[in-house]
N, C-alpha and C positions, 0 to 999 in steps of 0.2 A: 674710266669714262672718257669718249670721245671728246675730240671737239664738235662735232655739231652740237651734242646732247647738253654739253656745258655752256654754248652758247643760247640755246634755244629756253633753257631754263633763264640763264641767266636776262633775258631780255623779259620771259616771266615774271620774273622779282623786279627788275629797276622797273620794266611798267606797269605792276600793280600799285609797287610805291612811289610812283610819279604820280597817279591818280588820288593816291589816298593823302598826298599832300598839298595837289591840287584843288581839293575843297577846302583846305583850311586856310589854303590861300586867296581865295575866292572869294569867302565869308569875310575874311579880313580886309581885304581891300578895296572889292566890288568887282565889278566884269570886265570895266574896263580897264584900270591897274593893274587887276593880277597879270591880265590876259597879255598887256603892254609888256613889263617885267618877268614875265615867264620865256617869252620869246624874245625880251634881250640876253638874259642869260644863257640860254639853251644855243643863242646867234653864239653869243661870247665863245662856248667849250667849243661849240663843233668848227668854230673858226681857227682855234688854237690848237685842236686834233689835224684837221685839214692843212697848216701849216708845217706841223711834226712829222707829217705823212710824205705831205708833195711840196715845201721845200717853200721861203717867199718868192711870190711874183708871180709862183705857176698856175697856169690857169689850163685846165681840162680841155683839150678842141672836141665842139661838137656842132653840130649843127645850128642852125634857126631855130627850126623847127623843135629840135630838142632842148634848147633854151627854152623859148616859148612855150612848151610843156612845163618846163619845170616853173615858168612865175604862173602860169592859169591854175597847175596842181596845187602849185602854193597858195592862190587865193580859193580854192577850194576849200585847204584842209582848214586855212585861218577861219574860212565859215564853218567849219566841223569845229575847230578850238572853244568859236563864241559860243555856239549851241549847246558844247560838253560843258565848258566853265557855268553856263545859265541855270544848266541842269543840275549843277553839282550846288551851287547857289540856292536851289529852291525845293529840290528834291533831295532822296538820300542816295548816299554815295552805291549801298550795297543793289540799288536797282540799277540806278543811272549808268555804272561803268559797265555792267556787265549788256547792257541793251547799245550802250554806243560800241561795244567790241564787236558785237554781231555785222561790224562793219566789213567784215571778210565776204558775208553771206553775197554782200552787195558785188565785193570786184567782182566775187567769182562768178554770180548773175552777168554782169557786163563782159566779162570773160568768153562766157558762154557765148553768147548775142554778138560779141567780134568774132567767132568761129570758131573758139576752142572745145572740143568735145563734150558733151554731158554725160557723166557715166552712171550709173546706179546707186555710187558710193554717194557722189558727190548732192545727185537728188535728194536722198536721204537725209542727209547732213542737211540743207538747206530748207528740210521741211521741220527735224528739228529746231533748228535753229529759231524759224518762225515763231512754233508754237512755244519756244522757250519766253521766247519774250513778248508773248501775250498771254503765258501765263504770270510770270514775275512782276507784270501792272496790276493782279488782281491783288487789292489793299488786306493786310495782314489785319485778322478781326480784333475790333475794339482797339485801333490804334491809337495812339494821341500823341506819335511823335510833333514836334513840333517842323521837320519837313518832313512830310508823307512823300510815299514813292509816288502816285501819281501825278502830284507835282511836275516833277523834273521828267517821267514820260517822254510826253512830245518833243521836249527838247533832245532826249538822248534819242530817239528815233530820228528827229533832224541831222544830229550828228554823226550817227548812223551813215545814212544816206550821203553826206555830203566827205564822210573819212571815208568810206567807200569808192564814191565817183575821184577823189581827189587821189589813191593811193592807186588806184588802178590806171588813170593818165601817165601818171609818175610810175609807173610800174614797165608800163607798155611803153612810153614814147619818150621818155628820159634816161631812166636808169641801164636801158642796153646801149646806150649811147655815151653817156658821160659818168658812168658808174655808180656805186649806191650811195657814196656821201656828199656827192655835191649836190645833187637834188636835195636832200635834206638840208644844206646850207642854206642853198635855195630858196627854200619854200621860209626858213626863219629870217632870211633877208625881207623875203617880199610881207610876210607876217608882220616884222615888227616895224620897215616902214610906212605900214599901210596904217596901224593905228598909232602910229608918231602923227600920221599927216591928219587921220582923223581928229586925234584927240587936239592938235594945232585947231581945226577947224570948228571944231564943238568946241576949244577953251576947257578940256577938263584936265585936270591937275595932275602932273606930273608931281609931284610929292616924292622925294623916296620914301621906303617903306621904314617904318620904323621896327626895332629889332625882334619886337614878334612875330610880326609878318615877315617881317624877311626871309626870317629860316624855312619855313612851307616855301618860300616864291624859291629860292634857292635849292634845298631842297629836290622839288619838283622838276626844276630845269634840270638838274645833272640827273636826275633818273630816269627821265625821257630821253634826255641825250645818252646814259648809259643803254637803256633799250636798243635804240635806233643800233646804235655801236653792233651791240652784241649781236642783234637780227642782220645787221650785212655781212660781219663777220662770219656768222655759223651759214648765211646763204650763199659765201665766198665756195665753204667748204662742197656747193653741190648736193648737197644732201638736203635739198629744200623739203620735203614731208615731215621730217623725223624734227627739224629747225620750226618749223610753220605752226605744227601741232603742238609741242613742247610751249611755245611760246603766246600756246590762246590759253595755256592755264594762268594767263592777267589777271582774268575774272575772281579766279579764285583766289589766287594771292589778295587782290583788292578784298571783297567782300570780307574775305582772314581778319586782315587788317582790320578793316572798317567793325567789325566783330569785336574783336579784341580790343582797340583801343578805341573808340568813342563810345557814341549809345546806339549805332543805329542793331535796328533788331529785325530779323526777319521768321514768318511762318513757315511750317516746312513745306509748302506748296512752293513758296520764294525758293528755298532752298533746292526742292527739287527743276525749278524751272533753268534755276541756274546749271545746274549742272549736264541739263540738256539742251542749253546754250554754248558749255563748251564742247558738250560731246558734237553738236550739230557742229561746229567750227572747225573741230579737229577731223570728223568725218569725211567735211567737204576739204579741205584742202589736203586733205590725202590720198582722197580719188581725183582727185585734177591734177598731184604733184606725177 
């Protein structure tokens, strides 16, 4: 097995299980804790990978402009973070993650619209993609979860849109400039000073977490942070379709998870929605790759 192949899975599994510990982190602490502590730890590893890499002191040249990408992408994706955490908060995990992943459908829309080609493949993909996750909000009969998918919806469609618009800035006007890990550093600097300064403002409690919660906040950070890792890694290798594609079966690793080990439950219309959620995902970025 290659390395792209090992990469692109491997950023599969750490981000379905960053997700799937991101609700129990969520439920544990609230929105705005988890969300605070998610993105200190996640600052913490990739601060200490970026050091093991490029050495202390070194700092990447790059532009203004590509700076200034990388803190507006950052405050984009912190609005996709809030959105997902809200969702995962109120709604269940196996709708919510799979309708915020459809966040690809979005670059690859703004991709289009900056001048990149629209080919057949990619149409297709993007039409899936839609009707996947307006079938996966129609509610499984006779539910009585105590979070129903329609819940969290809106919010995973919020964060949809706003992982989208933020991954796609940071895709185009940063990461050709200062490569693919310091935007990521980036975006968890501007993250977790932005609700430092908030939470100063509003007076809401910095508490550590105590030892149940911890393990999800922890947890979550190094699995996100393993993702991000392995998706630059396997995009180093060039073989961005085989990396891209590999790496939208999230969904399904999530949902696994969330299967397996809580209660959430889905019908097979859910089930089927989903799966033409990643196939519409893998579609489109493999006729654009």
């Amino acid at each position: 097995m290659d390395l792209a192949v090992i990469c692109g899975l491997a950023s599969a599994l750490s981000y379905g299980a960053g997700d799937f510990f991101s609700q129990a982190a969520a439920r544990a602490l609230g929105l705005w804790r988890s969300s605070f502590y998610l993105y200190l730890f996640a600052f913490a590893v990739v601060s200490i990978w970026l050091v093991a890499q490029l050495g202390v002191g070194s700092v990447p040249h790059g532009s203004k402009a590509a700076w200034a990408a990388c803190v507006i992408s950052g405050m984009v994706l912190l609005g996709g973070a809030v959105l997902f955490t809200q969702g995962l908060i109120r709604g269940s995990l196996a709708v919510v993650a799979p309708v915020t992943a459809s966040y690809g459908a979005i670059s690859t829309v703004l991709a289009v619209l900056a001048g990149e080609p629209l080919t057949r493949q990619t149409l297709i993909g993007l039409a899936l993609t839609i009707l996947g996750a307006c079938i996966v909000a129609i509610p499984r009969p006779s539910s009585t979860d105590e979070h129903p998918a329609h819940m969290g919806l809106g919010w995973a469609i919020g964060a949809a849109f706003a992982y989208g618009v933020g991954f796609w800035l940071q895709g185009t006007y940063a990461v050709p400039v200062l490569g693919p890990m310091v935007p990521v550093w980036a975006a968890y600097v501007t993250g977790f000073t932005v609700l430092g300064l908030l939470g100063i403002a509003a007076r809401q409690s910095f508490a550590w977490p105590n030892r149940a919660a911890l393990t999800p906040v922890v947890a979550s950070s190094v699995f996100s942070v393993g993702g991000y890792v392995s998706l630059a890694v396997g995009l180093a290798t060039r073989r961005t379709a085989i990396v891209i594609v590999l790496s939208s079966l999230t969904s399904a690793v999530t949902v696994l998870l969330a299967r397996s080990l809580s209660d959430a439950r889905l019908a097979l219309h859910q089930w089927i929605a989903i799966g033409m959620l990643i196939a519409g995902l893998a579609i489109a970025h493999s006729g654009g790759a």
